[in-house]
LUMLUMDREN-2810 file (N, C-alpha, C; in Angstrom, 1 decimal):
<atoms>
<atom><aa>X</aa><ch>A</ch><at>N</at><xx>-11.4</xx><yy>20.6</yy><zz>13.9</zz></atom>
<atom><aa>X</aa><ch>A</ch><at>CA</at><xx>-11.8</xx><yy>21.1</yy><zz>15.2</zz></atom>
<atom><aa>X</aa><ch>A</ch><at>C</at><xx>-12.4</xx><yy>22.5</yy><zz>15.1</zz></atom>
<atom><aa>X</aa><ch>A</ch><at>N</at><xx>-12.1</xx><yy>23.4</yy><zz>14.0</zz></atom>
<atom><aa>X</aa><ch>A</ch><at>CA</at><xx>-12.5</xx><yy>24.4</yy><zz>13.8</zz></atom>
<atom><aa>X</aa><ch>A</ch><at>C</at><xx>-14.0</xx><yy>24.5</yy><zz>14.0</zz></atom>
<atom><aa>X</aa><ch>A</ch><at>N</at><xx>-14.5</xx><yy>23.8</yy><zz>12.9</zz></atom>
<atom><aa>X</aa><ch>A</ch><at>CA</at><xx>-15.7</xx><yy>23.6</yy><zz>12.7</zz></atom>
<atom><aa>X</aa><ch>A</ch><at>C</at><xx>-16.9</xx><yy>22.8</yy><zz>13.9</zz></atom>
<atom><aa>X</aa><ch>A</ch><at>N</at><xx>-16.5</xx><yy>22.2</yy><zz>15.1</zz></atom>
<atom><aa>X</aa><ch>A</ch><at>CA</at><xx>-17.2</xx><yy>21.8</yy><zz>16.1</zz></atom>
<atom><aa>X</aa><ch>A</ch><at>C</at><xx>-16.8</xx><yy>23.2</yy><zz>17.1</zz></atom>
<atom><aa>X</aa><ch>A</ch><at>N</at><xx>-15.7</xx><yy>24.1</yy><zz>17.0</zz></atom>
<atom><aa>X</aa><ch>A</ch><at>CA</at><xx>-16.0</xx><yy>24.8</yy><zz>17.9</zz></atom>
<atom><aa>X</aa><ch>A</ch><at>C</at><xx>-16.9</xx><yy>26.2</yy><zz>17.3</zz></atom>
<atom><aa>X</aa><ch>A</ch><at>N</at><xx>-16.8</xx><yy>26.4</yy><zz>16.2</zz></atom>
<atom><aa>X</aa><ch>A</ch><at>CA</at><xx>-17.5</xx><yy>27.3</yy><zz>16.0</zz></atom>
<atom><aa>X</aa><ch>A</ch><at>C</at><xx>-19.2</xx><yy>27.1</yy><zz>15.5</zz></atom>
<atom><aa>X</aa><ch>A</ch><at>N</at><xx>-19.6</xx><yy>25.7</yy><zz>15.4</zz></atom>
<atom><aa>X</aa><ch>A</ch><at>CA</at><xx>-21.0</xx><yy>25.4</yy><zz>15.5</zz></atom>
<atom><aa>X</aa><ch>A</ch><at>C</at><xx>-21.2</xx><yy>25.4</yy><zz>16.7</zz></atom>
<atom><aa>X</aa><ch>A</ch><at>N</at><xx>-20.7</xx><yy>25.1</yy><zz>17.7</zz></atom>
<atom><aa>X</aa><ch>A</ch><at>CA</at><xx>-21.0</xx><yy>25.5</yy><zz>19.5</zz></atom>
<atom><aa>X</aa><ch>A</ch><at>C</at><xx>-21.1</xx><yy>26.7</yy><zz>19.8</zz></atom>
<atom><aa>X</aa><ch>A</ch><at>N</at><xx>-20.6</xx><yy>27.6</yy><zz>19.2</zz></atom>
<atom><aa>X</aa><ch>A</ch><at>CA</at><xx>-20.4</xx><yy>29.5</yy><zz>19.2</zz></atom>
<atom><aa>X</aa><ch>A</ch><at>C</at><xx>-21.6</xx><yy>29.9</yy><zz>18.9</zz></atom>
<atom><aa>X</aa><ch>A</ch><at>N</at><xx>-21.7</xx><yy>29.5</yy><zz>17.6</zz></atom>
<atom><aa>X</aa><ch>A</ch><at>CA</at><xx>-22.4</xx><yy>30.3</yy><zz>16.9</zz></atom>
<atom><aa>X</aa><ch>A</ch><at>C</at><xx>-24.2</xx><yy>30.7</yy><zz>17.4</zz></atom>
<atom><aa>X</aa><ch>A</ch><at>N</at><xx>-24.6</xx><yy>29.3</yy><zz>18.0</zz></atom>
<atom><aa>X</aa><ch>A</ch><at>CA</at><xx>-25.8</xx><yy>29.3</yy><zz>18.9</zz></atom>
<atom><aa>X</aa><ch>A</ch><at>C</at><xx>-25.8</xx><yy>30.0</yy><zz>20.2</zz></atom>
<atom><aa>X</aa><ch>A</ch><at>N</at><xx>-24.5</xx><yy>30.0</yy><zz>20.9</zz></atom>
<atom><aa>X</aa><ch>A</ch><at>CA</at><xx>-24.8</xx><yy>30.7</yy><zz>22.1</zz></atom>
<atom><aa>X</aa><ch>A</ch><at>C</at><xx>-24.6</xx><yy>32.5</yy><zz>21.6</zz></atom>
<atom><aa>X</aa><ch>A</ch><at>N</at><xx>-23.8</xx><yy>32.8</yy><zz>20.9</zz></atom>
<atom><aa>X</aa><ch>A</ch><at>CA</at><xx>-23.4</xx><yy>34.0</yy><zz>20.6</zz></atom>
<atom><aa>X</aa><ch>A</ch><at>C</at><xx>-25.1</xx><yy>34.7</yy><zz>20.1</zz></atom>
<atom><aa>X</aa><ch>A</ch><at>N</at><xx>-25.5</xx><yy>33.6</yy><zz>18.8</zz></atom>
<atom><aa>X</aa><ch>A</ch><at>CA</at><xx>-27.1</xx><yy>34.2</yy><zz>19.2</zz></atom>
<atom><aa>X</aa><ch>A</ch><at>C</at><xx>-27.8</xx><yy>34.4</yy><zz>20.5</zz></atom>
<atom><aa>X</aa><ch>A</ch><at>N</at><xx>-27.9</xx><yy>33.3</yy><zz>20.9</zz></atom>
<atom><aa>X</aa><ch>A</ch><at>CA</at><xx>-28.5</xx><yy>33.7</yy><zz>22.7</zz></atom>
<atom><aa>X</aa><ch>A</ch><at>C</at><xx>-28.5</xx><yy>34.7</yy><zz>23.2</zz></atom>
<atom><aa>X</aa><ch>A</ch><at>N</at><xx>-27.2</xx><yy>35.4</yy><zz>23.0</zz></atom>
<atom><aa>X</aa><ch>A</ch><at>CA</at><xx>-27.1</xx><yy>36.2</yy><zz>24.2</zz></atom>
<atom><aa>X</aa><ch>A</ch><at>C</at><xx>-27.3</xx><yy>37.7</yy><zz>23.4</zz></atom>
<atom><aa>X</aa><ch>A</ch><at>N</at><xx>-26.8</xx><yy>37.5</yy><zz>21.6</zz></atom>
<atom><aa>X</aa><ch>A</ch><at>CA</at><xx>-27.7</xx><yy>38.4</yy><zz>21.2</zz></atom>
<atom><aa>X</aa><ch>A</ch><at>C</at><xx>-29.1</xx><yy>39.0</yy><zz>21.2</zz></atom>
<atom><aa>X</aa><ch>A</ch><at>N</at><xx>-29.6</xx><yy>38.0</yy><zz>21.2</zz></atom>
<atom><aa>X</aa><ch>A</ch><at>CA</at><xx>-31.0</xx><yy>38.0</yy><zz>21.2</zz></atom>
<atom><aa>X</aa><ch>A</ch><at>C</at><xx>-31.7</xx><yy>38.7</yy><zz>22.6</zz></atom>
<atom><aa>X</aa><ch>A</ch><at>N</at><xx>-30.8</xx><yy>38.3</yy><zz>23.3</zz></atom>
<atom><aa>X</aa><ch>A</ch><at>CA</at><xx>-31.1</xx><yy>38.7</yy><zz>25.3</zz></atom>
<atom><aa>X</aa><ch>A</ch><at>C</at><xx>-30.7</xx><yy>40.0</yy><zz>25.5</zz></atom>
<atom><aa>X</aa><ch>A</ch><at>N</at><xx>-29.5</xx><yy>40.7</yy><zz>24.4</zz></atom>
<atom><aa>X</aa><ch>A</ch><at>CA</at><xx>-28.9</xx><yy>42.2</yy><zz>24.7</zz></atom>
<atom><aa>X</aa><ch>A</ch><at>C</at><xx>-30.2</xx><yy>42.7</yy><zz>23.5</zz></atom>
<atom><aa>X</aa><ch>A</ch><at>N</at><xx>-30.5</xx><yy>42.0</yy><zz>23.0</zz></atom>
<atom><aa>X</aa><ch>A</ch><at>CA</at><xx>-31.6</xx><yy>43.0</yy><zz>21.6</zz></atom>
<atom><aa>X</aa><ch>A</ch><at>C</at><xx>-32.7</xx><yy>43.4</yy><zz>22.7</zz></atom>
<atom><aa>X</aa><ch>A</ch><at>N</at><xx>-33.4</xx><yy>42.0</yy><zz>23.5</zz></atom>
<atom><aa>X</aa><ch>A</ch><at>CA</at><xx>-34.6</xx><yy>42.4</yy><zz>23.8</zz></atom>
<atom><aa>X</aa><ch>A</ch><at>C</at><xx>-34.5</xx><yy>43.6</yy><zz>25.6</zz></atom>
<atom><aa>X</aa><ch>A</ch><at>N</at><xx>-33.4</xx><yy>43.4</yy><zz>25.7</zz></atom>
<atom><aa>X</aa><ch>A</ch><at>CA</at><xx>-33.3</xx><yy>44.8</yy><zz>26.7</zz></atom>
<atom><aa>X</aa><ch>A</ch><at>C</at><xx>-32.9</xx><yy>45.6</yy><zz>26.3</zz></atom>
<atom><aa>X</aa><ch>A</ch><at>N</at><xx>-32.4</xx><yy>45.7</yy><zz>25.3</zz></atom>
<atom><aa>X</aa><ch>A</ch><at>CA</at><xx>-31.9</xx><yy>46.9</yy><zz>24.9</zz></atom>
<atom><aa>X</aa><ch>A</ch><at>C</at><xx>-33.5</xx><yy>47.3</yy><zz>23.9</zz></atom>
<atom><aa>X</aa><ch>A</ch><at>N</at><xx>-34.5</xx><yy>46.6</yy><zz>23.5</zz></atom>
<atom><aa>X</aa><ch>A</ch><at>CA</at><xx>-35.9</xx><yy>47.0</yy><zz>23.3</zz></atom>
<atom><aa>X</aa><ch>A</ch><at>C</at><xx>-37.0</xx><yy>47.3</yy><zz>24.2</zz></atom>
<atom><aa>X</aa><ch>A</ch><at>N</at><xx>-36.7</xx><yy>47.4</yy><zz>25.3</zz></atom>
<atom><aa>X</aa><ch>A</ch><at>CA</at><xx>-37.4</xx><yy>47.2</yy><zz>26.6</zz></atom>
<atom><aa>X</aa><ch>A</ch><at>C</at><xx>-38.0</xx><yy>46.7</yy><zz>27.3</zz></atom>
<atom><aa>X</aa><ch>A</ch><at>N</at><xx>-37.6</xx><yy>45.6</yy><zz>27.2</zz></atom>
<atom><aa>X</aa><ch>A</ch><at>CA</at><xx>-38.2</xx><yy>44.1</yy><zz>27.6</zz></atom>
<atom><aa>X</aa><ch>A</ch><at>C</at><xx>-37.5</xx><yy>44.2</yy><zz>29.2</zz></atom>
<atom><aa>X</aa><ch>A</ch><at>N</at><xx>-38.7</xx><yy>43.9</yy><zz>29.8</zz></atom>
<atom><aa>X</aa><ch>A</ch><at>CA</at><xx>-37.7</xx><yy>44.3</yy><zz>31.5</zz></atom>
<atom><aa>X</aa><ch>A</ch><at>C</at><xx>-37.7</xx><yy>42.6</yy><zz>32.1</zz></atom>
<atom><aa>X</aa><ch>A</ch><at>N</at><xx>-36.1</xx><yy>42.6</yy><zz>31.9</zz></atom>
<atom><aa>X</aa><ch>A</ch><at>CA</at><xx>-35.4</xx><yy>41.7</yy><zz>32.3</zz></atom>
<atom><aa>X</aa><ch>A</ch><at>C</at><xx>-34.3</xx><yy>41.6</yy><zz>33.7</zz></atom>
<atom><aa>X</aa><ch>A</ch><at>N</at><xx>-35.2</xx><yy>41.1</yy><zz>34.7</zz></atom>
<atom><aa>X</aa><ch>A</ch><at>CA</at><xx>-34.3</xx><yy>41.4</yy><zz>36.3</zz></atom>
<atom><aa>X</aa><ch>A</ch><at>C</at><xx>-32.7</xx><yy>40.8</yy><zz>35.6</zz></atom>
<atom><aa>X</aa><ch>A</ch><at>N</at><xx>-31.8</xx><yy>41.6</yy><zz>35.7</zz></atom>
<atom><aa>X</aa><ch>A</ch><at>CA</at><xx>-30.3</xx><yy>41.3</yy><zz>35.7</zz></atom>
<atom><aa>X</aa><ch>A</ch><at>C</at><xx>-29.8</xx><yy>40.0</yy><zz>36.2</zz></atom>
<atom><aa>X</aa><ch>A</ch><at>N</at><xx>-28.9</xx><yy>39.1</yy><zz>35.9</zz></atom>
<atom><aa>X</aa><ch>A</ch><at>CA</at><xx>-28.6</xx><yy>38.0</yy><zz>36.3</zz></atom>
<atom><aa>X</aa><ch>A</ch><at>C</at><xx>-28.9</xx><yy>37.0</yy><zz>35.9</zz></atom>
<atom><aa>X</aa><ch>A</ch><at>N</at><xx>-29.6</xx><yy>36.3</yy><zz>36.7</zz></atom>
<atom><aa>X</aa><ch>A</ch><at>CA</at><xx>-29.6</xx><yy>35.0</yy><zz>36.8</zz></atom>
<atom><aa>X</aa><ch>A</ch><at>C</at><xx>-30.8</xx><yy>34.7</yy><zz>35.2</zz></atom>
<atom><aa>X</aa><ch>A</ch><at>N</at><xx>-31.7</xx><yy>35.3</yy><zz>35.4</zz></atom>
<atom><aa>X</aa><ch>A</ch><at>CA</at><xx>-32.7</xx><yy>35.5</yy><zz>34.2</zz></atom>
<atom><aa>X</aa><ch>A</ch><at>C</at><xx>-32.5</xx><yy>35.4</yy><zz>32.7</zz></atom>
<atom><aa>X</aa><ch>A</ch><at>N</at><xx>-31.8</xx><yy>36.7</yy><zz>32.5</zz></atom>
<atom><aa>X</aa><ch>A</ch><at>CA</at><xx>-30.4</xx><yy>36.7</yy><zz>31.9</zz></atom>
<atom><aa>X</aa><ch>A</ch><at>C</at><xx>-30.2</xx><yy>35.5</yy><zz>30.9</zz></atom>
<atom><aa>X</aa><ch>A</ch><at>N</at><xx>-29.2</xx><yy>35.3</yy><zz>31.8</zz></atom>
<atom><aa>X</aa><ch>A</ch><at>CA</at><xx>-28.3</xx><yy>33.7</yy><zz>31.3</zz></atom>
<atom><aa>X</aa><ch>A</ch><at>C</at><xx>-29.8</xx><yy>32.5</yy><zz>31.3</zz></atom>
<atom><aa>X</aa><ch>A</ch><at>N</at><xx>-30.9</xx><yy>32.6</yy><zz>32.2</zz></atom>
<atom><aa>X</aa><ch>A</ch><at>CA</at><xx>-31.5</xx><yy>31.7</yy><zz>31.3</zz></atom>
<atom><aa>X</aa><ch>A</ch><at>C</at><xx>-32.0</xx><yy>31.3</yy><zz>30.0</zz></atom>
<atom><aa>X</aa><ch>A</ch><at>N</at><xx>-32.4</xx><yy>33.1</yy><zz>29.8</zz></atom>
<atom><aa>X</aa><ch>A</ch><at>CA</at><xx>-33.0</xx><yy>33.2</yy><zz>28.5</zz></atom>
<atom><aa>X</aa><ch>A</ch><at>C</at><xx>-31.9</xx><yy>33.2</yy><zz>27.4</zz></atom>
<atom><aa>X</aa><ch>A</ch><at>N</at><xx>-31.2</xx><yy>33.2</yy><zz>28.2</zz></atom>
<atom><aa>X</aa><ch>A</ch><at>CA</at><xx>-29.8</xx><yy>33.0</yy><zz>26.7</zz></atom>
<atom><aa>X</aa><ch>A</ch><at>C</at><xx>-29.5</xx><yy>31.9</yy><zz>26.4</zz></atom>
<atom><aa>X</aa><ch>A</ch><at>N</at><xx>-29.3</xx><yy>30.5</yy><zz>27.3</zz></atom>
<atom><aa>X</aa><ch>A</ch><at>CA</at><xx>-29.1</xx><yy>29.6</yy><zz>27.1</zz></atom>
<atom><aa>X</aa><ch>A</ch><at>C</at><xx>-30.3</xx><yy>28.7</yy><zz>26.6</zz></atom>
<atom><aa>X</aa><ch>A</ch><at>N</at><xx>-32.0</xx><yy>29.1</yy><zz>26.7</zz></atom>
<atom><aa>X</aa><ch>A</ch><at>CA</at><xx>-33.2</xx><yy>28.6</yy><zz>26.5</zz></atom>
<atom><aa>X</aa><ch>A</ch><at>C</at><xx>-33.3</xx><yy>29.1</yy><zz>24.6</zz></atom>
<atom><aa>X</aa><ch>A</ch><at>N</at><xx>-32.9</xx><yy>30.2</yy><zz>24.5</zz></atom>
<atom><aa>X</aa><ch>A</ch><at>CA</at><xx>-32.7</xx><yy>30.9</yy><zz>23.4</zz></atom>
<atom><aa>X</aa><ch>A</ch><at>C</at><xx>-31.5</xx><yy>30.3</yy><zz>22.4</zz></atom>
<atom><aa>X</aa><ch>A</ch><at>N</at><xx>-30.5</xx><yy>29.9</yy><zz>22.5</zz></atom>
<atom><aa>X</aa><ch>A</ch><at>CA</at><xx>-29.9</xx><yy>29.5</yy><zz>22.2</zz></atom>
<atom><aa>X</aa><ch>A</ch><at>C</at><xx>-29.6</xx><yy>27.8</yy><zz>21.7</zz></atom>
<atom><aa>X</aa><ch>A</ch><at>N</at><xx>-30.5</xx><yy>27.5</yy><zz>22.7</zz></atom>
<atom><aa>X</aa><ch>A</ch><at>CA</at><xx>-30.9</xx><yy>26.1</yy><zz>22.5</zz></atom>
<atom><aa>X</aa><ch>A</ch><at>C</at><xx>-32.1</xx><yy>25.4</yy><zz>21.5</zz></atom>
<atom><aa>X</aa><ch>A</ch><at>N</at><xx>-33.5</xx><yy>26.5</yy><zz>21.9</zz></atom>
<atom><aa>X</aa><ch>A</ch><at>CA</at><xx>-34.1</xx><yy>26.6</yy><zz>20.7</zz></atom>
<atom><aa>X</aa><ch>A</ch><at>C</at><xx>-33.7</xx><yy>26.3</yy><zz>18.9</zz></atom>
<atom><aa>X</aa><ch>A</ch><at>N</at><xx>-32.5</xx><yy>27.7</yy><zz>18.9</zz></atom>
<atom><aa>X</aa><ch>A</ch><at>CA</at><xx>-31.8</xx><yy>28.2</yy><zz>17.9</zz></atom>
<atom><aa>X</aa><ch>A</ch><at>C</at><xx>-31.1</xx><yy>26.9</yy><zz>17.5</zz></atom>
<atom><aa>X</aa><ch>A</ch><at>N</at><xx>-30.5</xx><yy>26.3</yy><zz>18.2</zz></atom>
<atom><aa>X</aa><ch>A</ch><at>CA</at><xx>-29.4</xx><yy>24.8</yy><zz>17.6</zz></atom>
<atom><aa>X</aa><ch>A</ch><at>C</at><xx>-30.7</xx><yy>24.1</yy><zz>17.2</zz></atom>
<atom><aa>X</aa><ch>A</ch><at>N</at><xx>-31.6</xx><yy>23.7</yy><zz>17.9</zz></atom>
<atom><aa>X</aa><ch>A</ch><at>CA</at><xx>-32.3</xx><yy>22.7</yy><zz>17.6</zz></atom>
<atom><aa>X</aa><ch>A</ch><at>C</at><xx>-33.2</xx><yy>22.7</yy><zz>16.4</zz></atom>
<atom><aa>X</aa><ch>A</ch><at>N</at><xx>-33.9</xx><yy>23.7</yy><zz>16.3</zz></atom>
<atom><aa>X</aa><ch>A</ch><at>CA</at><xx>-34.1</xx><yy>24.4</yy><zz>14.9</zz></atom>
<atom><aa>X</aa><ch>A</ch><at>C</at><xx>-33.6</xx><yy>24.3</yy><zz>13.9</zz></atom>
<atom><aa>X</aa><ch>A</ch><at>N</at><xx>-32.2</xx><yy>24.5</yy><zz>13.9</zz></atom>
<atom><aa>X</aa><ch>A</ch><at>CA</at><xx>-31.2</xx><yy>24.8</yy><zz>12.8</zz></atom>
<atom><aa>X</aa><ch>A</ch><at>C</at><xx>-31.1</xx><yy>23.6</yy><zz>12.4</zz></atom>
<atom><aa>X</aa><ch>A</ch><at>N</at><xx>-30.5</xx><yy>22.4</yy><zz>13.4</zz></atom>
<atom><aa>X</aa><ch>A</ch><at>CA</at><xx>-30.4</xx><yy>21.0</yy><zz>13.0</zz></atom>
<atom><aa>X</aa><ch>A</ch><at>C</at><xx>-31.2</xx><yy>20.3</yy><zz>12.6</zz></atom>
<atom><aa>X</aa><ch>A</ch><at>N</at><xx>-32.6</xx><yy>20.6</yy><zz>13.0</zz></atom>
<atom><aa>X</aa><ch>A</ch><at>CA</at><xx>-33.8</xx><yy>19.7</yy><zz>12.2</zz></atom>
<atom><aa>X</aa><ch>A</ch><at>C</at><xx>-33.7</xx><yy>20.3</yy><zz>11.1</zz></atom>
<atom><aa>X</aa><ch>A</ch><at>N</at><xx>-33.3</xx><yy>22.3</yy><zz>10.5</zz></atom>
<atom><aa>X</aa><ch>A</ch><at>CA</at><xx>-33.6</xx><yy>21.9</yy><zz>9.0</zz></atom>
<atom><aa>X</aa><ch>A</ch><at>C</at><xx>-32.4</xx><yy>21.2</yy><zz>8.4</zz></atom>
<atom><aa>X</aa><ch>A</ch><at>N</at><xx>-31.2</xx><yy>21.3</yy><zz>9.0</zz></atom>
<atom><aa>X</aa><ch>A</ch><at>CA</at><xx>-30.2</xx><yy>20.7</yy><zz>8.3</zz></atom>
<atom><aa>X</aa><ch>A</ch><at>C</at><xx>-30.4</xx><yy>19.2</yy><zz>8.5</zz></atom>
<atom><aa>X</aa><ch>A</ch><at>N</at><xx>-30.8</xx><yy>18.5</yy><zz>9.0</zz></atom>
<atom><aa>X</aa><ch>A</ch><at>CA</at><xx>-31.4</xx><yy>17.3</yy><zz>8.9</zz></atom>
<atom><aa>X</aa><ch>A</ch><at>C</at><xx>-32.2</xx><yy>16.7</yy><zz>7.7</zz></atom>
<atom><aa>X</aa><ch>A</ch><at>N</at><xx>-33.4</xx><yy>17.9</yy><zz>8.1</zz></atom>
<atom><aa>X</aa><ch>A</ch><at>CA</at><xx>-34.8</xx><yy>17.5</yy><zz>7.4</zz></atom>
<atom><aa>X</aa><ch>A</ch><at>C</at><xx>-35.0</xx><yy>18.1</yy><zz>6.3</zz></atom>
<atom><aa>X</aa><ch>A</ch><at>N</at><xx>-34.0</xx><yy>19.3</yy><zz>5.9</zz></atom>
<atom><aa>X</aa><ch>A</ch><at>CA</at><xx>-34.5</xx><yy>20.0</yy><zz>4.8</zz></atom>
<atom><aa>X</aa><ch>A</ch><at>C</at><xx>-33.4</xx><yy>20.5</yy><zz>3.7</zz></atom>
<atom><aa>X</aa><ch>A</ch><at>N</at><xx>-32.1</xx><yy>20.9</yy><zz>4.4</zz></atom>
<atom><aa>X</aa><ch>A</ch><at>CA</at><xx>-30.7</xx><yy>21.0</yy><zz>3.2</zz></atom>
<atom><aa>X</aa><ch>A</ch><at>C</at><xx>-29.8</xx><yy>20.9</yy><zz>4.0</zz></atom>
<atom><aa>X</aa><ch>A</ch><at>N</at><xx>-29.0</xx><yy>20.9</yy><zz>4.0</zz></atom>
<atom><aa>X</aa><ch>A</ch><at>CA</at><xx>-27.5</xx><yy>20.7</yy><zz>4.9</zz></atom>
<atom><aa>X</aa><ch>A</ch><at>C</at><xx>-27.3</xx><yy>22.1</yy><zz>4.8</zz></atom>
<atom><aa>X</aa><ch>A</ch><at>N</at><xx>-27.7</xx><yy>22.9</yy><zz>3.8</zz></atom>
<atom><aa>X</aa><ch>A</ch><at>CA</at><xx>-27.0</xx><yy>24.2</yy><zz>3.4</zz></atom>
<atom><aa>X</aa><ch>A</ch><at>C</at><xx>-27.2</xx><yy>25.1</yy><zz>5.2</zz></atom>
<atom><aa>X</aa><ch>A</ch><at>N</at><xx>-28.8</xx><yy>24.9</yy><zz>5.4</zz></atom>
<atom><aa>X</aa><ch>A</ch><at>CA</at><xx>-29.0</xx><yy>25.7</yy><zz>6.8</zz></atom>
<atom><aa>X</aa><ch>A</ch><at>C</at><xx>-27.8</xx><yy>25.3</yy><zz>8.1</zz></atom>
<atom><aa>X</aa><ch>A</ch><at>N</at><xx>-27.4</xx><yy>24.4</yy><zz>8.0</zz></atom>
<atom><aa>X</aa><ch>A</ch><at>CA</at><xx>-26.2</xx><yy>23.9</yy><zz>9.3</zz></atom>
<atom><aa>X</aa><ch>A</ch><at>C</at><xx>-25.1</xx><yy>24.8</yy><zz>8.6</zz></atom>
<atom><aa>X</aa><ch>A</ch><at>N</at><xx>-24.9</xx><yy>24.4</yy><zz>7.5</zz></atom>
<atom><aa>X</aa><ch>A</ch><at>CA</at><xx>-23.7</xx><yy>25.8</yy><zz>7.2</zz></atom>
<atom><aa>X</aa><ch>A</ch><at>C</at><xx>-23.6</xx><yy>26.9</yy><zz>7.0</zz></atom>
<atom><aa>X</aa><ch>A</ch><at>N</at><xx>-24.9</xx><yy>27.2</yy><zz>7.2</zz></atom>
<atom><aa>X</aa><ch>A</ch><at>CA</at><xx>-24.6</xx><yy>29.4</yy><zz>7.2</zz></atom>
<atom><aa>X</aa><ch>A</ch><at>C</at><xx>-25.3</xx><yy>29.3</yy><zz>8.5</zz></atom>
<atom><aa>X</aa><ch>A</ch><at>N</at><xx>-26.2</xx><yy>28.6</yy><zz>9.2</zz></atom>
<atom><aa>X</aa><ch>A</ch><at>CA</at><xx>-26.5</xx><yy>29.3</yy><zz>10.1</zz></atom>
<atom><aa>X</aa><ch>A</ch><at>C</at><xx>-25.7</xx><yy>28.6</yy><zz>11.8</zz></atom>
<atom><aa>X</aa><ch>A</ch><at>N</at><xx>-25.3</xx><yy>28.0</yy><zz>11.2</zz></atom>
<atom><aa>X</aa><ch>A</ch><at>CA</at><xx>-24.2</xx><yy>27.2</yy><zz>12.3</zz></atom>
<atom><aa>X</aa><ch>A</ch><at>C</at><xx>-22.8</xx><yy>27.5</yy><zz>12.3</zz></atom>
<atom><aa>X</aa><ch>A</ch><at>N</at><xx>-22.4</xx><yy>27.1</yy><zz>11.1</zz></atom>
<atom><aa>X</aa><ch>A</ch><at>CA</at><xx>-21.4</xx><yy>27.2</yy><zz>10.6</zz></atom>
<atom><aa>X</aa><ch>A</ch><at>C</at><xx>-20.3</xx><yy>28.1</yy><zz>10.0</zz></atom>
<atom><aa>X</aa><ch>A</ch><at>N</at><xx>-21.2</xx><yy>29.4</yy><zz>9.9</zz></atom>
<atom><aa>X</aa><ch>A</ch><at>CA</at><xx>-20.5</xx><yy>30.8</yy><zz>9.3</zz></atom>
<atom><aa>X</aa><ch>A</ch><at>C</at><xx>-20.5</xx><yy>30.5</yy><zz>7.7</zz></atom>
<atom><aa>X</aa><ch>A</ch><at>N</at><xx>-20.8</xx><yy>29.5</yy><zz>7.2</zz></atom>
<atom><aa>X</aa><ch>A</ch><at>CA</at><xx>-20.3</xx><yy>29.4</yy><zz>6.0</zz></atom>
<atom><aa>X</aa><ch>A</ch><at>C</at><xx>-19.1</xx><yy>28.0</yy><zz>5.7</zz></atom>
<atom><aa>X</aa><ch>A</ch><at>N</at><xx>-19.4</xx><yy>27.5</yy><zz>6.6</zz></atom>
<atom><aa>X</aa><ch>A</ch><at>CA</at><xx>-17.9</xx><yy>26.7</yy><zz>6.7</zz></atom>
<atom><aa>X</aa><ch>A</ch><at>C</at><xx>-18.5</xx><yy>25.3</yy><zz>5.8</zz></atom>
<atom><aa>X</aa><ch>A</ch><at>N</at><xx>-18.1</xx><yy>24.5</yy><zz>5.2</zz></atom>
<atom><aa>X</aa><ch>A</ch><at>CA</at><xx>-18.0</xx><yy>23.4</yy><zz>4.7</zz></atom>
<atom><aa>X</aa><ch>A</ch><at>C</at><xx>-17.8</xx><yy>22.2</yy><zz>6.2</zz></atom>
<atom><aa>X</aa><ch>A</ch><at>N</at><xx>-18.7</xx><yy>21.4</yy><zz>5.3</zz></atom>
<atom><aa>X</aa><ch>A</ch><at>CA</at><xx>-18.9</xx><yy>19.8</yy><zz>6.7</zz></atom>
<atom><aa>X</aa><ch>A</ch><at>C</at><xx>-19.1</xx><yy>19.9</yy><zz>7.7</zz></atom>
<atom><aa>X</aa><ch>A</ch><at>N</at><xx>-19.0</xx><yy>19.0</yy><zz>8.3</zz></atom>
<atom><aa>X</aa><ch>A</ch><at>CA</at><xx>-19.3</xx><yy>18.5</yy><zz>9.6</zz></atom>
<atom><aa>X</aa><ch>A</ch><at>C</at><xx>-18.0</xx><yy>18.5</yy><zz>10.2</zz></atom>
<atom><aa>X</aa><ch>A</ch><at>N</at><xx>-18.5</xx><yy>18.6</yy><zz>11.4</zz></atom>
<atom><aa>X</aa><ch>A</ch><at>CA</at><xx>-17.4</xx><yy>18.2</yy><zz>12.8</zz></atom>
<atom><aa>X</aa><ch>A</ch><at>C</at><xx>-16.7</xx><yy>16.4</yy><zz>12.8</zz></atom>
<atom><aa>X</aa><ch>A</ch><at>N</at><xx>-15.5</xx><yy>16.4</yy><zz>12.2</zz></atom>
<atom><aa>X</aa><ch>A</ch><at>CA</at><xx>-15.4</xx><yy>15.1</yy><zz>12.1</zz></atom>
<atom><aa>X</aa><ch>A</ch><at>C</at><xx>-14.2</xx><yy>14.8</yy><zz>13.5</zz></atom>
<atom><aa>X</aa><ch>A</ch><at>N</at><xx>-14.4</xx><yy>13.6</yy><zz>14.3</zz></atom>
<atom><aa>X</aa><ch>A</ch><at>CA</at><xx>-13.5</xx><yy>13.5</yy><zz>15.6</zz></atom>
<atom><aa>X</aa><ch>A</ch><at>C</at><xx>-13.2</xx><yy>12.4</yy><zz>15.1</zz></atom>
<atom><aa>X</aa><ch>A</ch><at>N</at><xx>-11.6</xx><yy>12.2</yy><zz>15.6</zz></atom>
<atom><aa>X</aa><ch>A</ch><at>CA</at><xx>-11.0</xx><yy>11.1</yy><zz>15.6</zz></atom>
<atom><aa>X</aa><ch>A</ch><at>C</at><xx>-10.8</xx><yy>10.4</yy><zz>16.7</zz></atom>
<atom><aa>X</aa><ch>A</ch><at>N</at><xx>-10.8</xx><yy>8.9</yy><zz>16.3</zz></atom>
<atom><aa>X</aa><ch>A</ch><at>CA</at><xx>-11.1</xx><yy>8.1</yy><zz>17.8</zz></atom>
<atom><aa>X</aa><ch>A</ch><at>C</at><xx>-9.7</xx><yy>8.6</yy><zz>18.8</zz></atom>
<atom><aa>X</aa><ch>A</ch><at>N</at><xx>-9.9</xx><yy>8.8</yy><zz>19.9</zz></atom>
<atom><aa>X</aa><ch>A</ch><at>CA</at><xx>-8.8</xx><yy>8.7</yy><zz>20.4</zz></atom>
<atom><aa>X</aa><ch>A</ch><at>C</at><xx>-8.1</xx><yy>7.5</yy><zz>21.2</zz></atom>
</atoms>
């Protein structure tokens, strides 16, 4: 379970990085609502990205850039 909650982290935690970098470079962003779009639009990008190269190009990219480093996939058990 580790590993499904921290590939879910790790994309939004970019997001919102990327939203505190570009105001804090002075990118004039109205407060709010804006915000959290571009974090979540940013973020979303960022997963989808990642997973086509881990898809299409090495597994290695889902594991450092999703995964921290972590070994496999998210495995769920039926419940």
């Amino acid at each position: 379970m580790l590993t499904s909650i921290v590939r879910t982290l790790v994309p939004l935690i970019v997001g919102a990085l990327t939203t505190w970098a570009a105001t804090y470079l002075g990118v004039d962003l109205p407060t709010g609502a804006l915000e959290e779009v571009v974090t979540v639009l940013v973020a979303a990008v960022y997963y989808t990205v990642v997973r086509l190269l881990e898809e299409h190009v090495s597994p290695v990219f889902g594991r450092v850039l999703l995964g921290l480093g972590l070994r496999g996939r998210p495995k769920y058990d039926p419940a």
